[in-house]
N, CA, C and O of each residue as an XYZ file, in Angstrom:
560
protein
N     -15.694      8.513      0.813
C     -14.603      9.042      0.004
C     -14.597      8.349     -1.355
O     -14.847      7.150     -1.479
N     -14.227      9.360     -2.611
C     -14.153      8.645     -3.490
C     -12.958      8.168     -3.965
O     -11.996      8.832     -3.580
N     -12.608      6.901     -4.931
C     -11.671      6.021     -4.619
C     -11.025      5.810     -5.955
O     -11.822      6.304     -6.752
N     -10.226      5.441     -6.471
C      -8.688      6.283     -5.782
C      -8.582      8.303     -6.117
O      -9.060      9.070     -6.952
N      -8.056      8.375     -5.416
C      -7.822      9.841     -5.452
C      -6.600     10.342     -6.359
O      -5.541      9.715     -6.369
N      -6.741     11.170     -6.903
C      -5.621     11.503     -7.692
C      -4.937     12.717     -7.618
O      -5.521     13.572     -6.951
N      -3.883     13.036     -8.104
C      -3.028     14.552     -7.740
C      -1.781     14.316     -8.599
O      -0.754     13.639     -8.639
N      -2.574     15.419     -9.377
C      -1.573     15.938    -10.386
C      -0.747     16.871    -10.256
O      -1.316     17.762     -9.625
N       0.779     17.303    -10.623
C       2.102     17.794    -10.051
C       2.782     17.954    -11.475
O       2.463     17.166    -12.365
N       3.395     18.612    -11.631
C       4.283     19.323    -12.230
C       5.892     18.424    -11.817
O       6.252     18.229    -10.656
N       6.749     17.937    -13.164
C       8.172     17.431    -12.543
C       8.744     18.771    -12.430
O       8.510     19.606    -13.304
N       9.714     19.125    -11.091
C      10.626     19.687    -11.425
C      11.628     19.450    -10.475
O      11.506     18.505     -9.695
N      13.236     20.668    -10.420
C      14.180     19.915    -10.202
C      14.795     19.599     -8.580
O      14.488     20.641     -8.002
N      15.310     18.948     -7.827
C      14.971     18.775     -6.718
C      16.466     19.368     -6.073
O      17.351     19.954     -6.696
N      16.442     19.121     -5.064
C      17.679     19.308     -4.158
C      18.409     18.451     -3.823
O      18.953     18.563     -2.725
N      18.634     17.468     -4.528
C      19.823     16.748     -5.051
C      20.212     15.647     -4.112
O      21.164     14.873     -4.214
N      19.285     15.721     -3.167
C      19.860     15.373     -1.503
C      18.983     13.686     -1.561
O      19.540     12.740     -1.004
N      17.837     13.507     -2.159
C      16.796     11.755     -2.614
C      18.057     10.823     -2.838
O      17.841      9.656     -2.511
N      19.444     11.108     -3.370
C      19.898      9.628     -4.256
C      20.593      9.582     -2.793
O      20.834      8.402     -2.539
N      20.937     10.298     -1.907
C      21.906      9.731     -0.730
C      20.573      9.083      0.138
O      20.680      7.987      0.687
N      19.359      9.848      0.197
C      18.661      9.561      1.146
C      17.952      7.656      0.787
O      17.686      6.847      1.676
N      17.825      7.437     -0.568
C      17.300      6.203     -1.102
C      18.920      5.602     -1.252
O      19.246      6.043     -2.354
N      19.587      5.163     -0.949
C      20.540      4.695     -0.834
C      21.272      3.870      0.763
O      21.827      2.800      1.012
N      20.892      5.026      1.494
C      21.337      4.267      2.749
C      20.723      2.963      2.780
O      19.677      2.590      2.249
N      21.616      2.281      3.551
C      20.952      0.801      3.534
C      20.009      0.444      4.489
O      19.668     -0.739      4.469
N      19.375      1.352      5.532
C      18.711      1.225      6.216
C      16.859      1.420      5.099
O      15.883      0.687      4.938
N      17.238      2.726      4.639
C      16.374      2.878      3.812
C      15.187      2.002      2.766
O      13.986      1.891      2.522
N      16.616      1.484      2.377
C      16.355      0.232      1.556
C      15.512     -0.768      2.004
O      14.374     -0.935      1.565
N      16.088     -1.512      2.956
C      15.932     -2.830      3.690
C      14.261     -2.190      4.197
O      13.397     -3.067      4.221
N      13.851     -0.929      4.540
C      12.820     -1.002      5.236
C      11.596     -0.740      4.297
O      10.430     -0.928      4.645
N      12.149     -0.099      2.574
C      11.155      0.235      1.936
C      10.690     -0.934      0.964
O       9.597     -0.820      0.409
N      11.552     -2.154      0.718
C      11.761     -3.527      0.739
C      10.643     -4.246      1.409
O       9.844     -4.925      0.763
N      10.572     -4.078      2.920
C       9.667     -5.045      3.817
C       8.468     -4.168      3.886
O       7.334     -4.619      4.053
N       8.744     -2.908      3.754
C       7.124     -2.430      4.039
C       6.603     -1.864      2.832
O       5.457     -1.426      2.931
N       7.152     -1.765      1.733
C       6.348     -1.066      0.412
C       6.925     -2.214     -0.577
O       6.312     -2.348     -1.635
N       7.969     -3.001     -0.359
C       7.323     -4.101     -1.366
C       8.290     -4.000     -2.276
O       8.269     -4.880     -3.136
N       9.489     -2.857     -2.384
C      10.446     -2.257     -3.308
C      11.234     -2.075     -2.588
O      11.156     -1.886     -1.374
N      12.498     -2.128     -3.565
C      14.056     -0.673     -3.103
C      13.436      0.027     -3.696
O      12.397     -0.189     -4.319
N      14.155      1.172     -3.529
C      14.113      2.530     -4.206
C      15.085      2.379     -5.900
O      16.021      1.732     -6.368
N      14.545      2.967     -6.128
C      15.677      3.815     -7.096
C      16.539      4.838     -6.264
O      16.150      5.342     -5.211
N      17.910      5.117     -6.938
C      18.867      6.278     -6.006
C      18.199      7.486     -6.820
O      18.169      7.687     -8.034
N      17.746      8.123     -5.898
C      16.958      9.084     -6.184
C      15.138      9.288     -6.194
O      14.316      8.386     -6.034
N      14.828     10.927     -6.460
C      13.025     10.532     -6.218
C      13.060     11.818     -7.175
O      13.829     12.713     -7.526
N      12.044     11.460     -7.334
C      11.390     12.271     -8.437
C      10.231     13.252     -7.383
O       9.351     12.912     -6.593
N      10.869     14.887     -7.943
C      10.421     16.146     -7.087
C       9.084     16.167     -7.726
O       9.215     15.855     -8.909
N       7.726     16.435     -7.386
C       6.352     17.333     -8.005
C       5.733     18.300     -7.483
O       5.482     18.276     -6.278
N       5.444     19.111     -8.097
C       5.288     20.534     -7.550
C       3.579     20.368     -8.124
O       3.147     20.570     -9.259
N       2.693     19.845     -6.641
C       1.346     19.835     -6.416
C       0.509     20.808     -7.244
O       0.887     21.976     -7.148
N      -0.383     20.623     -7.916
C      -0.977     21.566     -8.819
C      -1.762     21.947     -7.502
O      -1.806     21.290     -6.462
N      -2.559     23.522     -7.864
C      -3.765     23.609     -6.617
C      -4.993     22.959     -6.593
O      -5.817     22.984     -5.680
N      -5.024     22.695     -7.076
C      -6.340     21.788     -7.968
C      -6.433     20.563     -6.522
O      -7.250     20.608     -5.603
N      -5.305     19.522     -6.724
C      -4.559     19.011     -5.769
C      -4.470     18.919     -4.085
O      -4.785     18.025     -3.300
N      -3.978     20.066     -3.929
C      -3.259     20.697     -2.858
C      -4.341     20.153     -1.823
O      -3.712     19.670     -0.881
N      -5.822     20.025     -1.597
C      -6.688     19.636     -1.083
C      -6.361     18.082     -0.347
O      -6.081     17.978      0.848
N      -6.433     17.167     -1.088
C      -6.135     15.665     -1.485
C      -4.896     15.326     -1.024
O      -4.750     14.153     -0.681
N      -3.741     16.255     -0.909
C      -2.243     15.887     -0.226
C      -2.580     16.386      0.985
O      -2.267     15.432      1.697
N      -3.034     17.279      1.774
C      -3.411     17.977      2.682
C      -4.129     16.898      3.216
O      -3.929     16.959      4.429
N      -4.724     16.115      3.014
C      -5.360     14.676      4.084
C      -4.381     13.488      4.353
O      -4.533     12.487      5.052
N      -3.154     13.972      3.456
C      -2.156     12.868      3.919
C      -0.834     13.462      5.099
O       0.236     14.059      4.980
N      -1.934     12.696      6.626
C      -0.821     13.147      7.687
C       0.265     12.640      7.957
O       0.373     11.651      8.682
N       1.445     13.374      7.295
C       2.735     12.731      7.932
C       3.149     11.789      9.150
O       4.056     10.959      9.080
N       2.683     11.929      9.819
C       2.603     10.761     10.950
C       1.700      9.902     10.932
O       1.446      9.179     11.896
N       1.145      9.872      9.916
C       0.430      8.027      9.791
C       0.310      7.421      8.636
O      -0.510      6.597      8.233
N       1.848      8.264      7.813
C       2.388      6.878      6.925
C       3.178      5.807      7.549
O       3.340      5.670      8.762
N       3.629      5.101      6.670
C       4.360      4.170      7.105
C       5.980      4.527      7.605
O       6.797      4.869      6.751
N       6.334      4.428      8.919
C       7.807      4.948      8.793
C       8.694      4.115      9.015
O       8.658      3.027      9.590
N       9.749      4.844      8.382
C      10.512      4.316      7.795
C      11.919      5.326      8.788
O      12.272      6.505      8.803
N      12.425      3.865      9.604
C      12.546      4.409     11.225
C      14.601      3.563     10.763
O      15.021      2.570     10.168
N      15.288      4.899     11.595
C      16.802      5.290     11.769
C      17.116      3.906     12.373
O      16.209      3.206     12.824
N      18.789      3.400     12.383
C      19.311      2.961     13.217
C      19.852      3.411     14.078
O      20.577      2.737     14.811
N      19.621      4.859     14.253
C      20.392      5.331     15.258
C      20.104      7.125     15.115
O      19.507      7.580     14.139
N      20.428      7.672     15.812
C      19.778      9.190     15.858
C      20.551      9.661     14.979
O      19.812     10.469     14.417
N      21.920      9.733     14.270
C      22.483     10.341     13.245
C      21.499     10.850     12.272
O      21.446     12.030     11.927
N      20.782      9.989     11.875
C      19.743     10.096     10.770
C      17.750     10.567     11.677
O      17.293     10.384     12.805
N      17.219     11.147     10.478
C      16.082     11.300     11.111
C      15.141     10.426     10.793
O      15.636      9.408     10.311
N      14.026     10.407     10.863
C      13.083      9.082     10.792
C      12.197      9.880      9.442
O      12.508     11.042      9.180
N      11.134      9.208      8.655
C      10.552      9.614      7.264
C       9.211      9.035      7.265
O       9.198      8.193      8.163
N       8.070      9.089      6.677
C       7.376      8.744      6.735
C       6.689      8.414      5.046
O       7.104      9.229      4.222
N       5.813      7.445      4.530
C       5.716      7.157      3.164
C       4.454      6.870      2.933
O       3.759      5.994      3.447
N       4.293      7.356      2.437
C       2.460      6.715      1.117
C       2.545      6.278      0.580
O       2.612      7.112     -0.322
N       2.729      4.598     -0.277
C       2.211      4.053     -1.436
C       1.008      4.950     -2.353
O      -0.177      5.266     -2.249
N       2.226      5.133     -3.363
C       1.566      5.547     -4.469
C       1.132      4.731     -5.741
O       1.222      3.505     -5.667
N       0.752      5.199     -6.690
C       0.976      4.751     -8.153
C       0.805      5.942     -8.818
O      -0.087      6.770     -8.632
N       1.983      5.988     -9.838
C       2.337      7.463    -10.816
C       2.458      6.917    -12.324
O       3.425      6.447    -12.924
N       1.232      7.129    -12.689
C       0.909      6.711    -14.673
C       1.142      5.090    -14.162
O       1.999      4.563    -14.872
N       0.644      4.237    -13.198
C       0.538      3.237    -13.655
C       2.318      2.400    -12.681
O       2.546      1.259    -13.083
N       2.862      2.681    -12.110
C       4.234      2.483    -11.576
C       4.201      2.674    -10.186
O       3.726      3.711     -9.721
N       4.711      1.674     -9.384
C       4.492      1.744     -8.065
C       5.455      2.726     -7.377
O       6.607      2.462     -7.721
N       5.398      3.676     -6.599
C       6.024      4.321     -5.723
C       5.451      4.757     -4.124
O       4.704      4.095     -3.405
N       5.945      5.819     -3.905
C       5.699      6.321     -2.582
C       6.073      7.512     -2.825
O       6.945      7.855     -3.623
N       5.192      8.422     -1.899
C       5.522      9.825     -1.488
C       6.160     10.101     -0.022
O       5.571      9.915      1.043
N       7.025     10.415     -0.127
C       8.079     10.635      1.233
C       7.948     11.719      1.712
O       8.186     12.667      0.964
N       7.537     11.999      3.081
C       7.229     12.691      4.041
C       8.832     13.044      5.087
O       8.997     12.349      6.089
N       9.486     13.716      4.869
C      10.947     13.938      5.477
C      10.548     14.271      7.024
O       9.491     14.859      7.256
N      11.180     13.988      7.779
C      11.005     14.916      9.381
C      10.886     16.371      8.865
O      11.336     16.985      7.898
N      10.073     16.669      9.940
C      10.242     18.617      9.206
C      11.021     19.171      9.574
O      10.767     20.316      9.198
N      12.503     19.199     10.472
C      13.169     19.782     10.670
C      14.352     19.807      9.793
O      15.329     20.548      9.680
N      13.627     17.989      8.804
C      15.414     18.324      7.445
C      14.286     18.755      6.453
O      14.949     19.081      5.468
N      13.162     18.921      6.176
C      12.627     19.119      4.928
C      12.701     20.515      4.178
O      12.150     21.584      4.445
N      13.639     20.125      3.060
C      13.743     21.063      2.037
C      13.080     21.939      0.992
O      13.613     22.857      0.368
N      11.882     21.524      0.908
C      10.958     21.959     -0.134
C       9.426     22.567      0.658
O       8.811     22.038      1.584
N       9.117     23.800     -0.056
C       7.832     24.186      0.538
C       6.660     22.924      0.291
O       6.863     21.901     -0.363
N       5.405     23.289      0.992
C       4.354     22.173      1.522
C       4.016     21.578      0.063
O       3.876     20.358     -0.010
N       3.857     22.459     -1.262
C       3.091     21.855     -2.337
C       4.204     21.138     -3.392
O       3.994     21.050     -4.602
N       5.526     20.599     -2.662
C       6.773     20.177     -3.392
C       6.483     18.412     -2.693
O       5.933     18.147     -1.624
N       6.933     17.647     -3.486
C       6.230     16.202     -2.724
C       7.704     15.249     -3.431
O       7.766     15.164     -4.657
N       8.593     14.715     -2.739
C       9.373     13.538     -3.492
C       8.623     12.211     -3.567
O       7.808     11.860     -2.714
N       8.950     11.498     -4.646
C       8.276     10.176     -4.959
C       9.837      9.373     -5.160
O      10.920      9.737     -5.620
N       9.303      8.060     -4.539
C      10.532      7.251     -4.604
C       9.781      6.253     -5.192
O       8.554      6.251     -5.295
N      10.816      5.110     -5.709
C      10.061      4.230     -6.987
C      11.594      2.921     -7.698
O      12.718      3.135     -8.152
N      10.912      1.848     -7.477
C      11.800      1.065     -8.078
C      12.302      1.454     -9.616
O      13.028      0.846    -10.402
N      11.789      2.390     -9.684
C      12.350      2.505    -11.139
C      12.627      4.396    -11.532
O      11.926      5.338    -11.163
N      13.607      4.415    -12.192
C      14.006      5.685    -12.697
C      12.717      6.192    -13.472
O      12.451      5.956    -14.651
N      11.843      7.064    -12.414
C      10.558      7.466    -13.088
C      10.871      8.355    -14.648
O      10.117      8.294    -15.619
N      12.149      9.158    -14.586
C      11.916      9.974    -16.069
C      12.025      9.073    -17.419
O      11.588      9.161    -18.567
N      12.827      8.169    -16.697
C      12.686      7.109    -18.093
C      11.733      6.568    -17.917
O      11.083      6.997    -18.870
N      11.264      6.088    -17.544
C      10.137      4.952    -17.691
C       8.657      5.603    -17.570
O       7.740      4.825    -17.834
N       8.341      6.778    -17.246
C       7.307      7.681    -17.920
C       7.277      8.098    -19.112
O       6.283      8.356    -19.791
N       9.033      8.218    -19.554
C       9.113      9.439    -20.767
C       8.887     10.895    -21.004
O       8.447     11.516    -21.972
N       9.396     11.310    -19.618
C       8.900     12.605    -18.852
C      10.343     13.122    -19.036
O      11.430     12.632    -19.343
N       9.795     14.488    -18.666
C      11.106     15.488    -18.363
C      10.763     16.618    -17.409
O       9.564     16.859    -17.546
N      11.231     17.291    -16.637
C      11.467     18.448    -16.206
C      10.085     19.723    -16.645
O      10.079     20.099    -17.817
N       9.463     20.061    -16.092
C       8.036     20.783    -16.663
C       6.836     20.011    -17.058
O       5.700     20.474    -17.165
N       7.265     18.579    -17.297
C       6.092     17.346    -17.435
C       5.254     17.407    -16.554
O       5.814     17.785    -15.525
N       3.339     17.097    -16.272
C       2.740     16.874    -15.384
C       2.323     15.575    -15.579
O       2.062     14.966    -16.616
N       2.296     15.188    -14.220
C       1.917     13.541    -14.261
C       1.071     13.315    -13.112
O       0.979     14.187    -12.248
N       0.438     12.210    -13.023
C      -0.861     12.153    -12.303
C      -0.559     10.672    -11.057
O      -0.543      9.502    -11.438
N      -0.371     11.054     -9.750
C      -0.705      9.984     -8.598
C      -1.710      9.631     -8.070
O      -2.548     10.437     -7.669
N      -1.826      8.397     -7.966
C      -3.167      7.986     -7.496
C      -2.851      7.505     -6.423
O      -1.947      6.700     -6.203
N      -3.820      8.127     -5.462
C      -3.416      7.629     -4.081
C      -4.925      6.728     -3.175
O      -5.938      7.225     -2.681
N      -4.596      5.658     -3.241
C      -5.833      4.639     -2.344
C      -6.341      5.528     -1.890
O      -5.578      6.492     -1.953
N      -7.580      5.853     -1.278
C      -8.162      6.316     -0.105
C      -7.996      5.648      1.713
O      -8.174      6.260      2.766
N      -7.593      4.191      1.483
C      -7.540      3.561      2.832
C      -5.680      4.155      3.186
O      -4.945      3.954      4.152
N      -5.490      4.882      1.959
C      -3.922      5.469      2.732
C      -3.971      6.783      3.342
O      -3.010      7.382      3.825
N      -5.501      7.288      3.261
C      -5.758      8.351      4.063
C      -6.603      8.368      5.232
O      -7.049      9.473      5.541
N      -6.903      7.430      5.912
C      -7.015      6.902      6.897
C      -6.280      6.546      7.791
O      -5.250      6.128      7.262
N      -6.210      6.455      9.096
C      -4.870      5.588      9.990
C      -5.669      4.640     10.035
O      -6.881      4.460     10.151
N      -4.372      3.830      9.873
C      -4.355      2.217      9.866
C      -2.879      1.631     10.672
O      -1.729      1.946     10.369
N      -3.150      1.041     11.367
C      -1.871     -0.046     11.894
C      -0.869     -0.510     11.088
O      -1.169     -1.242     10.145
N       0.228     -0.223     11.288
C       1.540     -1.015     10.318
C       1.889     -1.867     11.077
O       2.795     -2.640     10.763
C-alpha cells in the first residue's frame, strides 16, 4: 500500500447533532486517552469526492478505535486518526442505526475549530491523510 493515503471532500453543512455528540463527557475522556485530544464541540461534515470514495471504503467501521457508552442510553462510535491540511483529527464512524448522512458524507472531529484554523468555508475542498497502518486491523 502506498503511504499516506489521501481523500479529498468537499466542506459542507452538517446535521447539527457533532457539538452534543463531542461534548458528552464520556466522549471526551475517551478521545483524550485514545487519540491524544478533546474534541472541539462540533465536527466538521465532508462530502467524499469520487475520486476518494475508493480509499474511505477500506476504512471498516469496526476496526477503528471505539469509542465505547457508559451505558446503553447512548450508542457506541468508532474513529480514524486523521490529519486534515496538516491538523490532527479523526473521522467518526456513528453506529449505523443513528447515522445521519449518506456513505460519501464523513464527520471529522479535531481539537480545534477546523473552519478557522484552515480558513475554509462551506463549498471549500480539503485534503485527509489517512496512515495506511489505520487501514489495517490492529489491536487497541
Amino acid at each position: 500500500m502506498t503511504d499516506p493515503y489521501q481523500v479529498t471532500g468537499k466542506i459542507v453543512r452538517g446535521a447539527k447533532q457533532g457539538a452534543f455528540f463531542t461534548q458528552l463527557e464520556w466522549v471526551r475522556e475517551q478521545c483524550l486517552k485514545k487519540l491524544g485530544f478533546t474534541p472541539w464541540p462540533g465536527t466538521l461534515n465532508l462530502e467524499i469526492s469520487a475520486e476518494s470514495m475508493p480509499i474511505l471504503k477500506l476504512l471498516k467501521p469496526e476496526e477503528g478505535i471505539e469509542l465505547v457508552p457508559p451505558d446503553s442510553q447512548y450508542c457506541s462510535g468508532h474513529v480514524f486518526p486523521v490529519s486534515i491540511e496538516g491538523i490532527t483529527g479523526a473521522i467518526v464512524f456513528p453506529a449505523a442505526d443513528v447515522r445521519v448522512h449518506k456513505q460519501n458524507i464523513v464527520e471529522i472531529i479535531s481539537p480545534k475549530l477546523l473552519k478557522d484554523a484552515l480558513g475554509v468555508k462551506d463549498g471549500d475542498w480539503v485534503t485527509l491523510t489517512i496512515n495506511s497502518s489505520e487501514l489495517v486491523r490492529k489491536p487497541h
